[in-house]
TISEBA-931779 format. One record per atom (N, C-alpha, C): residue number from 1; atom name; y, z, x negated. Coordinates in Angstrom, 1 decimal, decimal comma, padded with zeros to 4 digits. Atoms other than C-alpha are relative to their C-alpha. Layout:
# residues N
NUM CA Y Z X
...
This chain:
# residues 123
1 N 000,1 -000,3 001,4
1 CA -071,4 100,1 004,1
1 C -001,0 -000,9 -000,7
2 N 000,8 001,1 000,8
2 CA -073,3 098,7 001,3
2 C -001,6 000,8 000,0
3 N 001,0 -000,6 000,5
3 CA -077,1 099,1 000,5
3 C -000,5 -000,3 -000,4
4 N 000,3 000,2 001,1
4 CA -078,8 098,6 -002,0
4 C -002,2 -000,3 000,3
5 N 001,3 -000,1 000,0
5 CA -083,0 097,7 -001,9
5 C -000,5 -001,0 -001,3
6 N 001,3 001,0 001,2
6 CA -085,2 097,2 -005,1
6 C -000,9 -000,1 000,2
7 N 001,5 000,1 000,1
7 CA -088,3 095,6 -005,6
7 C -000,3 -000,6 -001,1
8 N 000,2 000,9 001,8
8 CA -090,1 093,9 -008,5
8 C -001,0 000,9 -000,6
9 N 000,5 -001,1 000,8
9 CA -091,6 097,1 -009,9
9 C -001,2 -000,4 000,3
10 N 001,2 000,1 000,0
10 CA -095,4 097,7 -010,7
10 C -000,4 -000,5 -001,3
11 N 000,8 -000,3 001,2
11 CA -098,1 098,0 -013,2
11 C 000,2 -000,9 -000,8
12 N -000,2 001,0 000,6
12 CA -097,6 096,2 -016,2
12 C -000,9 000,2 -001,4
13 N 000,4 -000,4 001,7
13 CA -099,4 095,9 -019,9
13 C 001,0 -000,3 -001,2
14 N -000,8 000,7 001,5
14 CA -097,7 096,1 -022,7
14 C 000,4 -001,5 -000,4
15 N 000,1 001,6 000,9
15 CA -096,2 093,0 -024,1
15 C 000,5 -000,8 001,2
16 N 000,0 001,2 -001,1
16 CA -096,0 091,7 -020,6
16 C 001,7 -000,1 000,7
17 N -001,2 -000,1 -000,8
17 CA -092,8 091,2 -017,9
17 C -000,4 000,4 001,4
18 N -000,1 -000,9 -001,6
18 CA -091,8 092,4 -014,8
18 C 001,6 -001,0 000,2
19 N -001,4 000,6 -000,3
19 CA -088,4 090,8 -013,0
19 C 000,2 000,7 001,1
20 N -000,2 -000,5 -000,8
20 CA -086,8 093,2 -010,7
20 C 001,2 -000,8 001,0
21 N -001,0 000,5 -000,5
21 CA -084,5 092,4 -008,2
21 C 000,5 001,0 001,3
22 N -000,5 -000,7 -001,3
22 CA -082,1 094,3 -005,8
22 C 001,4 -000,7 001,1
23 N -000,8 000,8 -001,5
23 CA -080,4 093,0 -002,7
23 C 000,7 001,0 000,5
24 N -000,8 -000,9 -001,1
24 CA -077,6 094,0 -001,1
24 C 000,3 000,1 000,9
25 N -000,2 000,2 -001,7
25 CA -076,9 094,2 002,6
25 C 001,3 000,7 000,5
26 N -001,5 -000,7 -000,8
26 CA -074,0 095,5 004,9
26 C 001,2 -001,0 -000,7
27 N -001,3 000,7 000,2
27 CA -070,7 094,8 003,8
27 C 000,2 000,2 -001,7
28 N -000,1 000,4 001,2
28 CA -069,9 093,1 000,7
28 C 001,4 000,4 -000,9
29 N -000,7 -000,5 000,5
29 CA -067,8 094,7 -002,0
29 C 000,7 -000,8 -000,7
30 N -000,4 001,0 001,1
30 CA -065,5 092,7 -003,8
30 C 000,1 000,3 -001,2
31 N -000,2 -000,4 001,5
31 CA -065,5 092,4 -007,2
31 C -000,9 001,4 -000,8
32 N 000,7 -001,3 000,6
32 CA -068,5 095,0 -007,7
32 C -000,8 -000,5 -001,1
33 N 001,2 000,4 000,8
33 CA -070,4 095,4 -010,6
33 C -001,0 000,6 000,4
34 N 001,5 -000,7 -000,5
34 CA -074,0 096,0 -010,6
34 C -000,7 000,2 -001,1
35 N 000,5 -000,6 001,6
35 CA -075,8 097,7 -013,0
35 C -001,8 000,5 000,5
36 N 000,9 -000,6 -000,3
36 CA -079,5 098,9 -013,2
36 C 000,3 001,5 -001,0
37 N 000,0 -001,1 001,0
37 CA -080,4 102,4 -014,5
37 C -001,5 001,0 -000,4
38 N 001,9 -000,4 -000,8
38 CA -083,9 104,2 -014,6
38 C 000,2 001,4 -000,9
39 N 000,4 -001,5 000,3
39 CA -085,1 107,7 -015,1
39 C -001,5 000,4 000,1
40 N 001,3 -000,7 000,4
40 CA -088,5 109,2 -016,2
40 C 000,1 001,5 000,8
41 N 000,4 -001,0 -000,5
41 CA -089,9 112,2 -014,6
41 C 000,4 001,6 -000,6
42 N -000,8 -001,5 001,1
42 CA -087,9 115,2 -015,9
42 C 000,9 -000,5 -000,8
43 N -001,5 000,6 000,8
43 CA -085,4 113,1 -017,6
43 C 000,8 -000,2 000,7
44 N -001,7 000,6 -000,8
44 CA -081,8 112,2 -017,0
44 C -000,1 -001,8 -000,2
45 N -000,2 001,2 -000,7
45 CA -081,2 109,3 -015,4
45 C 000,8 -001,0 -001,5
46 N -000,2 000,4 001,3
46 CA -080,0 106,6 -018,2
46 C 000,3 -001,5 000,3
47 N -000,7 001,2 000,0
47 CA -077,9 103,5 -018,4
47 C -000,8 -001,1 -000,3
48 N 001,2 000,6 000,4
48 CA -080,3 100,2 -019,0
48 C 001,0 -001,3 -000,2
49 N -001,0 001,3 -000,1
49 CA -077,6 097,2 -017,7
49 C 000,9 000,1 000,9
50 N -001,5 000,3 -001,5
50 CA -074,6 095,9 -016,0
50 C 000,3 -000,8 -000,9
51 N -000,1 001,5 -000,1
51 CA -073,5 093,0 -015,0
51 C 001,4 000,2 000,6
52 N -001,1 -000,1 000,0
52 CA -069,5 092,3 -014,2
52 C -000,4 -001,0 001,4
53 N 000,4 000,9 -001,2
53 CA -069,1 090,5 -010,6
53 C 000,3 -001,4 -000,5
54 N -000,2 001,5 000,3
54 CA -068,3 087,3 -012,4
54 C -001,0 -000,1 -001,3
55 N 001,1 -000,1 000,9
55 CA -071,1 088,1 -014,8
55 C 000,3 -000,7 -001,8
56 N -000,6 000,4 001,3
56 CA -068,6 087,2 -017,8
56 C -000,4 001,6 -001,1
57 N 000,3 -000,8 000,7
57 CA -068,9 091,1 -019,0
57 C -001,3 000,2 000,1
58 N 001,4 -000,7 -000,5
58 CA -072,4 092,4 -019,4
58 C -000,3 000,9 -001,6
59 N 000,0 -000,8 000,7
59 CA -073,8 095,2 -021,4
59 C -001,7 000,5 000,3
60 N 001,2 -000,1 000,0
60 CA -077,2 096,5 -022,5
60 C 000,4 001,1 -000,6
61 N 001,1 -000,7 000,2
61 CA -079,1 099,3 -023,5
61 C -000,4 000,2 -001,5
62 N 000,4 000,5 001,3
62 CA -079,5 099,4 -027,2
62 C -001,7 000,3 000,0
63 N 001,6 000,1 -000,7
63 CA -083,2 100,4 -026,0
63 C -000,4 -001,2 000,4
64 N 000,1 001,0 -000,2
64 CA -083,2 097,2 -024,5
64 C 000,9 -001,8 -000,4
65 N -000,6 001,2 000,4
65 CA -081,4 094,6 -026,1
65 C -001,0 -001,2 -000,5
66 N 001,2 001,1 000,7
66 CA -083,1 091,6 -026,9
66 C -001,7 -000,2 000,9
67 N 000,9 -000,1 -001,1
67 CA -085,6 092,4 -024,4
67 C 000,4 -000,7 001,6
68 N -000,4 000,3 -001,3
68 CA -084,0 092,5 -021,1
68 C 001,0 -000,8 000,0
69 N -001,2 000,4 -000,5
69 CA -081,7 090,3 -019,1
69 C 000,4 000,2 001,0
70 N -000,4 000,4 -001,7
70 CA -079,6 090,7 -015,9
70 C 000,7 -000,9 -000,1
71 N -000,9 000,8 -001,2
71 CA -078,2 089,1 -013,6
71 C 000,2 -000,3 000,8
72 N -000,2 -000,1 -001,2
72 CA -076,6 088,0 -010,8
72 C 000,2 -001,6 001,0
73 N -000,4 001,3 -000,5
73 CA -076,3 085,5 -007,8
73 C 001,1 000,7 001,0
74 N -001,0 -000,7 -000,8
74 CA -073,1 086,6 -006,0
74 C -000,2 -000,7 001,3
75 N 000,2 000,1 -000,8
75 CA -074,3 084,4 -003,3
75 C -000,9 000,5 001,1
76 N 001,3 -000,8 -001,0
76 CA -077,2 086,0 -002,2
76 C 000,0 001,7 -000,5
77 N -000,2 -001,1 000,3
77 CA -075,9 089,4 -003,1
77 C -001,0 001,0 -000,5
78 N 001,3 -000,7 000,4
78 CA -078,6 090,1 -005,5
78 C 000,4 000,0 -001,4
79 N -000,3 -000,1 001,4
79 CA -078,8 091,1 -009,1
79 C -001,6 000,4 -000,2
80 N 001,0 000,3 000,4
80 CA -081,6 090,8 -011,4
80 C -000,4 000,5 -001,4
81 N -000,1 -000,5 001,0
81 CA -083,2 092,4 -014,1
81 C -001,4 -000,5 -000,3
82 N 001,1 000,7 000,7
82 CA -085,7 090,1 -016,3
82 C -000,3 001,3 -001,2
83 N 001,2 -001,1 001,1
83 CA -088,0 092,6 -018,6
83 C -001,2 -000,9 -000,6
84 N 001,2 000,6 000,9
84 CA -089,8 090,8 -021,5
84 C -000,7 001,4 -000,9
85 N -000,1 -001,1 000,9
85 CA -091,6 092,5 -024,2
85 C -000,2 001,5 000,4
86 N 000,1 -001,0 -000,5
86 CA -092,4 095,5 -022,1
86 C -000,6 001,1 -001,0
87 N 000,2 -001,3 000,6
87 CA -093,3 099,2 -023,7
87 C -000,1 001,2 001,0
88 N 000,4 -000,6 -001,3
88 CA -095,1 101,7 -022,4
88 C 001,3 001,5 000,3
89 N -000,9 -001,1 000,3
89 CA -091,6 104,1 -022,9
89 C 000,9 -000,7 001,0
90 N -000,9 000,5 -000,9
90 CA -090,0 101,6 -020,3
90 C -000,3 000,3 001,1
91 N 001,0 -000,9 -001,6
91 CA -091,9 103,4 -017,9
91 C 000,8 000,5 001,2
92 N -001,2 -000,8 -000,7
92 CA -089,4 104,9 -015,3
92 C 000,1 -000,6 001,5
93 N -000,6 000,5 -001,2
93 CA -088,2 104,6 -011,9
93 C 001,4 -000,7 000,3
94 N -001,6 001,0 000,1
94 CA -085,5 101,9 -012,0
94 C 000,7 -000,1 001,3
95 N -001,3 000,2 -001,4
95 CA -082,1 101,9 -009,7
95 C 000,6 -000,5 -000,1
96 N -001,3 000,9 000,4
96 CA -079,8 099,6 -009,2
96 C 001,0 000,6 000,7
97 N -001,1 -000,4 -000,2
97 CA -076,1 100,6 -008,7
97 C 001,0 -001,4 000,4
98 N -000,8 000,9 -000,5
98 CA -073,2 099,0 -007,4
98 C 001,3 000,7 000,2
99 N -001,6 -000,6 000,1
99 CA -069,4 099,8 -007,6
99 C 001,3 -000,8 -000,6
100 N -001,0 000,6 000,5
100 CA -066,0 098,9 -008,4
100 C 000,7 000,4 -001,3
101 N 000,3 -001,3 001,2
101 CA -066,0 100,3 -012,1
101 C 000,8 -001,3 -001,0
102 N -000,4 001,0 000,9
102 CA -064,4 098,7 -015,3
102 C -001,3 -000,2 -001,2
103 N 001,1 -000,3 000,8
103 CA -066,7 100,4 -017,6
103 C -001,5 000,1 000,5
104 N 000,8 000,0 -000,5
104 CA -070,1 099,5 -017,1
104 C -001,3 001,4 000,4
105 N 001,1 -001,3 000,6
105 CA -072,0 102,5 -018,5
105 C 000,6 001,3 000,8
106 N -000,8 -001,5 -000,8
106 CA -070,1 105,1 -016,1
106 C -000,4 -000,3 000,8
107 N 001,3 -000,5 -000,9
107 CA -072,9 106,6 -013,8
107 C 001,1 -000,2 001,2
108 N -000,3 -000,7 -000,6
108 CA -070,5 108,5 -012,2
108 C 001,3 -000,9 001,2
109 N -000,9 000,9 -001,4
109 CA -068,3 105,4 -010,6
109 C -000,4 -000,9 000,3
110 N 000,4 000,8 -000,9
110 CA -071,1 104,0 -009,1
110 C -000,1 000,4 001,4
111 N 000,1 -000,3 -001,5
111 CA -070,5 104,1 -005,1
111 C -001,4 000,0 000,5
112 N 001,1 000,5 -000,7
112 CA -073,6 102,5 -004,4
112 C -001,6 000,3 -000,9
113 N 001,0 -000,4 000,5
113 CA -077,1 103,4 -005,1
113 C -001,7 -000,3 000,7
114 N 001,4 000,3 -000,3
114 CA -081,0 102,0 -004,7
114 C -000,7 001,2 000,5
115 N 000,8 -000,7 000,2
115 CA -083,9 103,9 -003,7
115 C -001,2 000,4 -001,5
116 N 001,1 000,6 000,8
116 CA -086,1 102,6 -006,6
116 C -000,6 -000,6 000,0
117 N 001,5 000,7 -000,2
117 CA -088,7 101,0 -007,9
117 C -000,8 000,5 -001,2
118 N 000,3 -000,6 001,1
118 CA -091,4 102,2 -010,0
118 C -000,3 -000,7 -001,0
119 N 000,8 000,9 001,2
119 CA -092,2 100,5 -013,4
119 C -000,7 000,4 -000,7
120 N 000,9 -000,8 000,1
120 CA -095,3 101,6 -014,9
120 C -000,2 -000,9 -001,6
121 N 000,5 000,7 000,8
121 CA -095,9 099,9 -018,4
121 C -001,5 000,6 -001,0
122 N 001,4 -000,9 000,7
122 CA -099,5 100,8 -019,9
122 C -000,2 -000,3 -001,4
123 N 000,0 000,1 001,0
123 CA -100,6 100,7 -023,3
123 C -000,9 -001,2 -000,2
């Protein structure tokens, strides 16, 4: 099967960046998208990006628009999530997803699933 490992996370100041990145391993899904998503401590988990396996569709965050970018290298079965502009409300434990989905923003048909990473933005 597939698995998913992020890293990238850690302390940041306001204003600053972070570039996350999650790798995939096992066996390669065709045509998956990959999406990040992050969740705060007593919150629901929350759509952030996704990226289409040909990285023609992609979709943001209206929280993050203009801020973040993903993306992906389908060769090294990694996707990527560039964070400018940080705030300390982007604070969260970020996951990256992975599935055969049309609609990006639908949690619920992602197969694949990170452990996390934590993002910590200070003031």
């Amino acid at each position: 099967q597939v698995q998913l490992l992020e890293s990238g996370g850690g302390l940041v100041q306001a204003g600053g960046s972070l570039r996350l990145s999650c790798a995939a391993s096992g066996r390669t899904v065709s045509r998956n998208v990959m999406a990040w998503f992050r969740q705060a401590p007593g919150k629901a988990r929350m759509f952030v990006a996704g990226i289409s396996w040909s990285g023609v569709r992609i979709d943001y965050a209206d929280s993050v628009k203009g801020r973040f970018t993903i993306s992906r290298d389908n060769a090294k079965n990694t996707v990527y999530l560039q964070m400018n502009s940080l705030k300390p409300e982007d604070t969260a434990v970020y996951y990256c997803a992975a599935g055969g989905v049309d609609n990006l923003r639908r949690q619920y048909e992602y197969s694949y699933w990170g452990q996390g990473t934590q993002v910590t933005v200070s003031s």
